[in-house]
C-alpha positions in Angstrom: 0.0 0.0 0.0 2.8 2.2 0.2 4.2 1.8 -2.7 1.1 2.5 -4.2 0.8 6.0 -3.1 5.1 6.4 -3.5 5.8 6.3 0.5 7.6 3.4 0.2 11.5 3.0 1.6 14.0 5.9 -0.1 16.8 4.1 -2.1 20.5 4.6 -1.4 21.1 7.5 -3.3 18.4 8.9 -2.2 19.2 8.7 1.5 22.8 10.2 0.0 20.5 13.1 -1.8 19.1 13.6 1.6 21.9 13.5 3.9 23.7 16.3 1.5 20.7 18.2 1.6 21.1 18.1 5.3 24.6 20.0 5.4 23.3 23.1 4.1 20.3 25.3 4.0 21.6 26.4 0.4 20.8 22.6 -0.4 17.9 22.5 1.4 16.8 25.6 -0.7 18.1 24.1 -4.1 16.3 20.3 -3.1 13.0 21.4 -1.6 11.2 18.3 -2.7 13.6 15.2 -2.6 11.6 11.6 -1.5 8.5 11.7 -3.7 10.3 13.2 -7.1 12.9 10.1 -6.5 10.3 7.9 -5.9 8.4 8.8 -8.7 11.4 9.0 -11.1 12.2 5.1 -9.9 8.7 3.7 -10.3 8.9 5.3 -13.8 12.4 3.0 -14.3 10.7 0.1 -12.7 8.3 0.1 -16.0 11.2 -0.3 -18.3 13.3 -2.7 -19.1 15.4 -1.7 -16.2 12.7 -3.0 -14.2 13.6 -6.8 -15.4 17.0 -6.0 -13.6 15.5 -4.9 -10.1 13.2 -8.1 -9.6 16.5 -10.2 -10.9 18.1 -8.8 -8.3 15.7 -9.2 -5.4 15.5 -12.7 -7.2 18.9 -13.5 -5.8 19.0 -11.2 -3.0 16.1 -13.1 -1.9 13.9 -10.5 -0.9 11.7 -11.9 -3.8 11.2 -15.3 -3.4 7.3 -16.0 -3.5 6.3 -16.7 -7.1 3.0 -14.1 -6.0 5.8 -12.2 -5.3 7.9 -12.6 -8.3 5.2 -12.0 -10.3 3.7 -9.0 -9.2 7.1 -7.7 -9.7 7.6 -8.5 -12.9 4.5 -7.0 -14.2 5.4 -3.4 -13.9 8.8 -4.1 -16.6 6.5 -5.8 -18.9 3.4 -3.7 -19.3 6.0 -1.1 -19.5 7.8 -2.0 -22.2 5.0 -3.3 -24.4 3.2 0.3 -23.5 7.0 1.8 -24.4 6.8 -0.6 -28.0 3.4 1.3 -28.4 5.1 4.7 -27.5 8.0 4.1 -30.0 5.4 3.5 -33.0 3.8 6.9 -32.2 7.2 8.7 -31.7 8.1 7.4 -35.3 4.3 8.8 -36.4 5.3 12.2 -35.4 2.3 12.0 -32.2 4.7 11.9 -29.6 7.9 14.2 -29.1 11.1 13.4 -27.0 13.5 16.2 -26.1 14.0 17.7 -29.6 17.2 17.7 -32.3 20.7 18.3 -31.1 21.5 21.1 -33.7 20.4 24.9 -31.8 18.6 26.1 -35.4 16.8 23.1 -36.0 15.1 23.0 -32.9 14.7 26.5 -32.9 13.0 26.1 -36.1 10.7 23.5 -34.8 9.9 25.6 -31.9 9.3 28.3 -33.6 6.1 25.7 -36.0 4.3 25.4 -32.3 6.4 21.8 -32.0 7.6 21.6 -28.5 9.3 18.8 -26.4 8.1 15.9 -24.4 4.8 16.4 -25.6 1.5 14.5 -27.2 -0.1 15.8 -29.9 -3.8 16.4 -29.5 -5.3 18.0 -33.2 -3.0 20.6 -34.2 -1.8 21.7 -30.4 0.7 19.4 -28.8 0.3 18.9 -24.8 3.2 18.5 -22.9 3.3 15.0 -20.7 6.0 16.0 -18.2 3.9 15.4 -15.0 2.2 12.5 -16.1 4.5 10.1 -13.9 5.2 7.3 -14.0 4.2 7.1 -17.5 6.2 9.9 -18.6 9.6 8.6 -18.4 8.6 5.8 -20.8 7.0 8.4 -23.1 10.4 10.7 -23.0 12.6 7.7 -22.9 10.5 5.7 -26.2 10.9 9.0 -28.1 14.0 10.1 -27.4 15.1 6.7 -28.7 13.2 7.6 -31.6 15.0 11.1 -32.1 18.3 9.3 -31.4 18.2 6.5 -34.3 17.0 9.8 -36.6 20.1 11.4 -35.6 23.7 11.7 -37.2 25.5 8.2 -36.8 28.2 10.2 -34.8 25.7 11.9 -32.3 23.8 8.9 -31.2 25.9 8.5 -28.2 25.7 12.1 -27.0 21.4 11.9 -28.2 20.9 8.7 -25.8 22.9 10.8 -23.1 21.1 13.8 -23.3 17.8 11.9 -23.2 18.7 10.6 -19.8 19.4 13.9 -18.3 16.6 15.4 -20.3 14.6 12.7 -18.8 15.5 13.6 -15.6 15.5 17.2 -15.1 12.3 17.9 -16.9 10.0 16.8 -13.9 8.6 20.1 -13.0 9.6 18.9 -9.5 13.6 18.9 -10.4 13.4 22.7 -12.1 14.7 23.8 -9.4 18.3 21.8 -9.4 18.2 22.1 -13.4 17.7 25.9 -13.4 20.5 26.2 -10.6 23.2 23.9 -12.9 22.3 26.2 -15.9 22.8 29.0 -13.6 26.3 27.9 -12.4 26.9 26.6 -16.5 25.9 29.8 -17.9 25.6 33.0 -14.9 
């Protein structure tokens, strides 16, 4: 039931999050919000294939050894990833955006058409789906691959990469450590 409504146990780095959060009210101010965005952000990795990963891993930890258990586990991965094969086939229709091209006048020229990233769209308008978690990181994650395997041969690597990070510090509950790294990037 806790898990349910994302009060379950924080993770390692979490607890590490917190604990540097603790050493200074300029981290507190920077990481307002810590437990529920990282909770959210790793129920939205559980329904990826990273998911299969985590119940192997309780598998031979042996905090999963039930097969009720097991199962219940496993679930989340696979819905995800056949929801994440759906997402992929709309990415490639053009319904569903990821974080955008790598080259600064191509995506200023796709901003500048109403086109805007991580976003569904709905008729002509497209509607962002940054706070629909957990379902968002498989949204941003299944496009972004899309956008990546569009890409230059020689800028898949650094696509893939961005996508993560983009991934990350999109949640409208991480703006505030994503403005503050721009800040220190580019005062």
């Amino acid at each position: 039931q806790k898990q349910a409504t994302f009060q379950d146990e924080a993770g390692k780095i979490t607890q590490g999050i917190l604990l540097m959060r603790g050493t200074s009210p300029l981290w507190q101010l920077i990481l307002p919000f810590v437990r529920t965005p990282a909770r959210l952000l790793s129920a939205g990795l559980e329904r990826t294939p990273l998911g299969f990963a985590k119940v192997w891993k309780g598998i031979h930890e042996g905090t999963l050894k039930d097969r009720g258990e097991i199962a219940d586990a496993m679930i989340k991965p696979m819905i995800g990833t056949m929801l994440g094969i759906g997402f992929v086939a709309a990415a490639k229709n053009g319904l569903i955006t990821g974080s955008g091209p790598t080259d600064l006048k191509e995506r200023k020229l796709k901003l500048a058409t109403g086109w805007q990233p991580y976003s569904v769209k709905i008729g002509d308008s497209w509607v962002s789906y940054k706070r629909l978690e957990p379902l968002a990181t498989t949204l941003g994650l299944a496009s972004d691959l899309v956008e990546a395997s569009a890409e230059d041969r020689g800028k898949i690597a650094e696509k893939i990469q961005a996508a993560i990070v983009d991934n990350i510090t999109s949640k409208s509950y991480l703006q505030g450590v994503a403005n503050f790294g721009e800040l220190i990037a580019d005062p």
